[in-house]
C-alpha positions in Angstrom: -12.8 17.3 8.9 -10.5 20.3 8.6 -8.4 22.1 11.3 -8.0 25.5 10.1 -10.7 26.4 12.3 -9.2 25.7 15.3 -6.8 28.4 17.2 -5.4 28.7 20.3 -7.6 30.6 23.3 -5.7 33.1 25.5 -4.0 31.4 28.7 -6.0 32.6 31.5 -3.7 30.7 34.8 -4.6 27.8 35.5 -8.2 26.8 37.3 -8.8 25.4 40.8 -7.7 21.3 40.6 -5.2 21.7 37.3 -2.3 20.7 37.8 0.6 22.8 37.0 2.4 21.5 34.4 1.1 21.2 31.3 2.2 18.1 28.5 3.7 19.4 24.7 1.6 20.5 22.7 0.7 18.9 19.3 2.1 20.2 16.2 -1.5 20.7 14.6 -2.6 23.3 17.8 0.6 25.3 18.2 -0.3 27.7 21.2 -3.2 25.7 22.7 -3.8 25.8 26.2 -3.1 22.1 27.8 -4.8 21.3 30.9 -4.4 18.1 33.1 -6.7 17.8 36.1 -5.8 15.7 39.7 -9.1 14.2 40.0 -9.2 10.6 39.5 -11.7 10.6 36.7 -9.5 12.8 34.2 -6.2 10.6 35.5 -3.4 10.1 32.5 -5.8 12.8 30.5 -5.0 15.8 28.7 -7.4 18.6 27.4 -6.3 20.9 25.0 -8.4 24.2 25.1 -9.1 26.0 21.7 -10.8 28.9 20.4 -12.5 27.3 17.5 -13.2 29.5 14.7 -16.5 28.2 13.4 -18.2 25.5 15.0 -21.6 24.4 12.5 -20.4 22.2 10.0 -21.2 20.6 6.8 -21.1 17.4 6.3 -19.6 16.2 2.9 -22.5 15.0 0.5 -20.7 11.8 -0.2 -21.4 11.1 3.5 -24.8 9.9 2.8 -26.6 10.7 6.0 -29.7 11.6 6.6 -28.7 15.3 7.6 -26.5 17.9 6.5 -25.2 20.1 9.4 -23.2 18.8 13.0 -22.3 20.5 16.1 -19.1 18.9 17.8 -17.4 20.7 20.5 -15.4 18.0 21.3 -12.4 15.9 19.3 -11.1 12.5 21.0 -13.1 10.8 23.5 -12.6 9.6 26.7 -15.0 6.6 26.7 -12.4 4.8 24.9 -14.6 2.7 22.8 -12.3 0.0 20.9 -14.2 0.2 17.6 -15.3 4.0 17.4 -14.9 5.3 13.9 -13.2 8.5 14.6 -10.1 7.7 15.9 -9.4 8.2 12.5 -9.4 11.9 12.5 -7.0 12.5 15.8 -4.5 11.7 13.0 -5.1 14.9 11.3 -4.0 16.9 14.5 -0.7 15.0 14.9 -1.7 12.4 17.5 -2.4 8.9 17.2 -5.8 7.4 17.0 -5.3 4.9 19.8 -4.2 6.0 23.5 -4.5 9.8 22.2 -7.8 9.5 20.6 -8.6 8.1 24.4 -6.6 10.3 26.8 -5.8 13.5 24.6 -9.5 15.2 24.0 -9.4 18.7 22.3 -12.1 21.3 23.9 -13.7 24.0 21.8 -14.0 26.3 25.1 -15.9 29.2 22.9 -18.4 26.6 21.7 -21.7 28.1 22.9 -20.6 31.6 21.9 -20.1 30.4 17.9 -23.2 28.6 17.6 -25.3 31.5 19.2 -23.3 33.8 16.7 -23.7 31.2 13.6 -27.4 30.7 14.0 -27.7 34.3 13.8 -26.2 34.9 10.9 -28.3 35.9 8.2 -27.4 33.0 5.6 -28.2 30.5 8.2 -31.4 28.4 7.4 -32.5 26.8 10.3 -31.8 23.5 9.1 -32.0 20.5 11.3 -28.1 20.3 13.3 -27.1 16.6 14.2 -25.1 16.3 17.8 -22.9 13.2 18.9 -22.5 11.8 15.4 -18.8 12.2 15.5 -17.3 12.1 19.3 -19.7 11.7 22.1 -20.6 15.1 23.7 -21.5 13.9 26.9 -17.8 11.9 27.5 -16.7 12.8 30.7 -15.4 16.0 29.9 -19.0 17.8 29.8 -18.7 17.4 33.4 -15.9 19.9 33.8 -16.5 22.1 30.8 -20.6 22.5 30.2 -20.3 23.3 26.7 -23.9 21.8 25.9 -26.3 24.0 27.9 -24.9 26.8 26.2 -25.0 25.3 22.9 -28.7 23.8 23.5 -29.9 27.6 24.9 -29.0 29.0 21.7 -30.6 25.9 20.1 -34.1 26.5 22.0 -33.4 30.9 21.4 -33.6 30.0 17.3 -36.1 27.4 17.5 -33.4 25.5 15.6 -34.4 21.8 15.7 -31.6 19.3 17.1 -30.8 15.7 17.4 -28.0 14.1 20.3 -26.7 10.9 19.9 -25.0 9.7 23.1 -24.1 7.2 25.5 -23.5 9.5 28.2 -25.8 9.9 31.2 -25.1 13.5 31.5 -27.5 14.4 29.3 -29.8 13.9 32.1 -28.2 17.4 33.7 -29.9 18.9 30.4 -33.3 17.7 30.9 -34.9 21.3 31.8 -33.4 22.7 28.9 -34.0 20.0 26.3 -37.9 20.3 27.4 -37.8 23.7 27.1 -36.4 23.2 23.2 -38.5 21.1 22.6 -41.7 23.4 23.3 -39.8 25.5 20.8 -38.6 23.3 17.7 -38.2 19.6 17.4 -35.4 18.0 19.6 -34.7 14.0 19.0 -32.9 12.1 21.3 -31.4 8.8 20.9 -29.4 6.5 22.9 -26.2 3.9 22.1 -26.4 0.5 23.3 -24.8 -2.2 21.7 -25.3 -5.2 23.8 -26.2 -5.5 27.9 -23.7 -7.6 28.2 -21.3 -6.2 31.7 -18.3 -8.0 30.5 -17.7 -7.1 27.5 -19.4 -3.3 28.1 -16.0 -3.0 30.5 -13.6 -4.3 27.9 -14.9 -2.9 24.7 -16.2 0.6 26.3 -14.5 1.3 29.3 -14.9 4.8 30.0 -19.0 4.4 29.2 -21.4 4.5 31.2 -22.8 1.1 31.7 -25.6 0.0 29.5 -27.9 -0.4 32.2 -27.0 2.5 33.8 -27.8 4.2 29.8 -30.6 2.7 29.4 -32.1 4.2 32.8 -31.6 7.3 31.4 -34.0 6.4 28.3 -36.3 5.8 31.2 -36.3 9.2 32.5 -36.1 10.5 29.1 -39.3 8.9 28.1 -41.0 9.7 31.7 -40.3 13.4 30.7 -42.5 13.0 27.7 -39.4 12.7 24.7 -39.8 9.6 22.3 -35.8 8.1 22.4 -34.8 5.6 20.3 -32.1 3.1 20.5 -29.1 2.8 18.5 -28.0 -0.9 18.8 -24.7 -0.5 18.1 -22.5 -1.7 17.4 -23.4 -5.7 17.5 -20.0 -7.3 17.6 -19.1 -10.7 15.4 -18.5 -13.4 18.1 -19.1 -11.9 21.0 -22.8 -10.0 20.8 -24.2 -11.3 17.8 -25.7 -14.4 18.7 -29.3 -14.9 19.6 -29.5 -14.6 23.5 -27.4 -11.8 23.6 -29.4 -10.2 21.0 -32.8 -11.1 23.3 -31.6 -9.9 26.4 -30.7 -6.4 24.7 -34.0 -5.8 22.8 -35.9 -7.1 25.9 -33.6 -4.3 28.2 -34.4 -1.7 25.6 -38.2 -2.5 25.3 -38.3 -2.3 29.2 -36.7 1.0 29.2 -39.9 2.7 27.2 -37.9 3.0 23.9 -39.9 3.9 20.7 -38.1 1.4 18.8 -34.4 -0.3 18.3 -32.2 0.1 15.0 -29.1 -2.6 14.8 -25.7 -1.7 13.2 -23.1 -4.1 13.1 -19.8 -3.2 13.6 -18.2 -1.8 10.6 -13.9 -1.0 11.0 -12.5 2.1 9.0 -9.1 2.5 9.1 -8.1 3.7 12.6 -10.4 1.9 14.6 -9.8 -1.5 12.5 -6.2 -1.4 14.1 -7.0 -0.7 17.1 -9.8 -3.1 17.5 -7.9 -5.7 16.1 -4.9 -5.3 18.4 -7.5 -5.4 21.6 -9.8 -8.3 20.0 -6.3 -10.5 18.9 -4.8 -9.7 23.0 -8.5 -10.4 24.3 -10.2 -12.9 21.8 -7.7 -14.4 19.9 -9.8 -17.3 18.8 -11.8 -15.0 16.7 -9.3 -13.2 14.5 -9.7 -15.8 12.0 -13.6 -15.0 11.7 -12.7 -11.5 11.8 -10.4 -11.6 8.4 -13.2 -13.4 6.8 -16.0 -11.6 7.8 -13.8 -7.8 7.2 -11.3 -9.4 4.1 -13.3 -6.7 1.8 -13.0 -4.0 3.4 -14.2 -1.9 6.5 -18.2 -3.6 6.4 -18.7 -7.3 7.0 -20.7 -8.9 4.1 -24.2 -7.9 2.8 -25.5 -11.6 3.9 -23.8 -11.3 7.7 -25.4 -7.8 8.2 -29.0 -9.2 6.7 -28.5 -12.5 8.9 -28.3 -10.0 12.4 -30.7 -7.3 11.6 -33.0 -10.2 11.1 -32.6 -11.1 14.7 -32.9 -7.7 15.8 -36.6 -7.3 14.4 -37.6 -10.9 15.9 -37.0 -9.8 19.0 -38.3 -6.5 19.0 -41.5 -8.0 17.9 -41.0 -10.5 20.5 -40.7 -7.7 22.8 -43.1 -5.2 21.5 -40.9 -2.7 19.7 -42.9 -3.7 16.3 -41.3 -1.4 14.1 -38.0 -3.2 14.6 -36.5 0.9 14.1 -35.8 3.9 16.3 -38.8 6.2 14.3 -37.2 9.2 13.1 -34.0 8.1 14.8 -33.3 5.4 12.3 -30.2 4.1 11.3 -27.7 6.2 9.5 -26.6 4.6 5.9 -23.2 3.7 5.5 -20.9 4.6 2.7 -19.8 1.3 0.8 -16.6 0.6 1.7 -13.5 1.9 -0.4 -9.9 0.0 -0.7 -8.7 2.3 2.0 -11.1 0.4 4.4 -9.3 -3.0 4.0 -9.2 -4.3 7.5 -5.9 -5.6 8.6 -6.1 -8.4 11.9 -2.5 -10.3 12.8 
């Protein structure tokens, strides 16, 4: 991901609960507008508003994903998930892809304006855009900013179909205008939920909403006529892996009216694999050792391990009634093989 498309918006004062002093800027976003907010929910954060230049974006063939175009008007993520893949790219705008990838989230404020001007631009297909694939765009900071309702009423004006990826329960708030896409164009929804566990949910994603509380909201989604799949992910070596863990999240997704479940086990890119490795060797030091056997190649834990839990996943969905043992058209996104500048790293 490139930052050349990123500027700074004009300082318009500061809005109603901002407080008035604003952190340094990063190097990468000279001129940005930095907010920090008093209410207890943004507390230690810091947005940093931009006028992004374009806001559709390819996404580079060697990817290997099953689409081609992404929508992300957010960078850094409050829900401060331990293993999320890209921390990596907070590097890129001079920050660090541990505490500022959490507490330092850059806001495209124009975001709904570009994609309404970008669909209608006459060498624009209509091909299929992929939300949520990158930083979640329902973290906490939807609540303040709205970006998506513009983004998804330009969505539904095209008939451009769309897909969200989230963990966030705001997506609820959307509900009238997602149905309203999707009498339009074809809108596919899916959900991120790793494990059930309550425990480890508040170590390993503490700014999340709960999985329960997530998986209430594929409930609702599925009462209001969408099919939503589940993205099981990630399953985490040693602590969500085993078999009754496993269970009890297939039988919570199955309950929830999902069309089906898709498991990914945790895979560490550079970035992340620091940070998750500092967290897991304070937390769980036991299982470091596992951890630089299982991840000693590289970012993806062996062929066998991944075989071994997505085995377990399909028992239990038939177990449950998911038959398919997969999310339908929200299946799981292949993985590039991992390169020598995935080696995992563990003290």
């Amino acid at each position: 991901m490139r930052w050349d498309n990123l500027s700074a918006p004009p300082d318009e004062g500061t809005p109603d609960g901002a407080a008035p002093a604003a952190p340094p800027l990063p190097l990468a976003l000279p001129g940005a507008v930095a907010r920090t907010f008093d209410t207890p929910g943004f507390a230690g954060m810091t947005f940093y508003e931009v006028q992004a230049k374009s806001i559709i974006n390819r996404v580079p063939g060697q990817s290997r994903v099953p689409f081609e175009w992404t929508i992300n008007p957010y960078r850094g993520c409050s829900h401060a998930c331990r293993y999320c893949f890209a921390r990596n790219t907070h590097t890129y705008l001079d920050l660090d892809a541990g505490a500022d990838f959490d507490r330092k989230v850059i806001v495209k404020v124009n975001a709904g304006e570009l994609v309404r001007r970008e669909l209608a631009a006459p060498r624009w297909r209509g091909a299929h855009i992929a939300m949520g694939t990158n930083v979640d765009c329902y973290q906490r900071a939807e609540g303040r900013y709205a970006l998506m309702p513009p983004i998804i009423e330009a969505l539904r004006d095209f008939a451009n179909p769309f897909s969200i990826l989230t963990k966030g329960t705001l997506l609820l708030r959307d509900l009238p205008l997602l149905r309203q896409a999707a009498e339009v164009t074809r809108v596919a929804l899916s959900y991120s939920v790793g494990f059930v566990d309550e425990a480890l949910w508040r170590a390993v994603e503490p700014g999340t909403p709960g999985p329960r509380r997530r998986l209430e909201a594929v409930r609702q989604l599925t009462d209001a006529g969408f099919e939503v799949g589940v993205l099981m992910a990630p399953i985490l070596p040693g602590l969500s892996d085993d078999e009754e863990s496993i269970d009890a999240t297939v039988a919570a997704v199955a309950a929830s009216g999902a069309t089906g479940v898709t498991p990914l086990p945790l895979h560490l890119r550079p970035g992340a694999r620091e940070w998750y490795a500092h967290w897991l060797a304070r937390d769980f030091p036991h299982l470091v050792p596992r951890y630089r056997q299982l991840y000693r190649s590289g970012a993806y834990a062996p062929q066998a391990y991944q075989r071994e839990v997505t085995a377990r996943v399909r028992m239990a969905a038939r177990r449950h009634g998911l038959h398919r043992g997969e999310a339908g058209d929200n299946r799981r996104l292949p993985e590039p093989p991992p390169t020598p500048a995935d080696q995992l790293t563990l003290l």
